[in-house]
C-alpha positions, 0 to 999 in steps of 0.5 A: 120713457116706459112704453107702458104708460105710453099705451096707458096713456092712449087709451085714456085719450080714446076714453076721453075722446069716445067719452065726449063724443061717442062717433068721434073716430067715425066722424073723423074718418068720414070721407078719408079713403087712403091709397096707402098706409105709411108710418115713418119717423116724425126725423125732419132731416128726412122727409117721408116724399123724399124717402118714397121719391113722391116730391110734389112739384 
């Protein structure tokens, strides 16, 4: 996989987004207020509650 294109193809799904829908972002981020930010790894084997031990019971 050419990471290139990956970032190419990103910004084309933006333009596409913004194109038929200008607040598209805005409107999607309306009332998020995150803690925190975490980027992990989309592995099933383990999952992100078990790597930060934030199991929900």
């Amino acid at each position: 996989m050419n990471i290139e294109s990956v970032f190419e193809n990103n910004k084309n799904w933006i333009a596409e987004k913004l194109n038929t829908s200008p607040t598209y972002f805005d409107t999607l981020g309306e009332g998020q207020t995150p803690e925190i930010l975490y980027i992990g790894c989309s592995d099933s084997r383990v999952t992100a509650e078990e790597l930060t031990d934030s199991i929900l019971v």
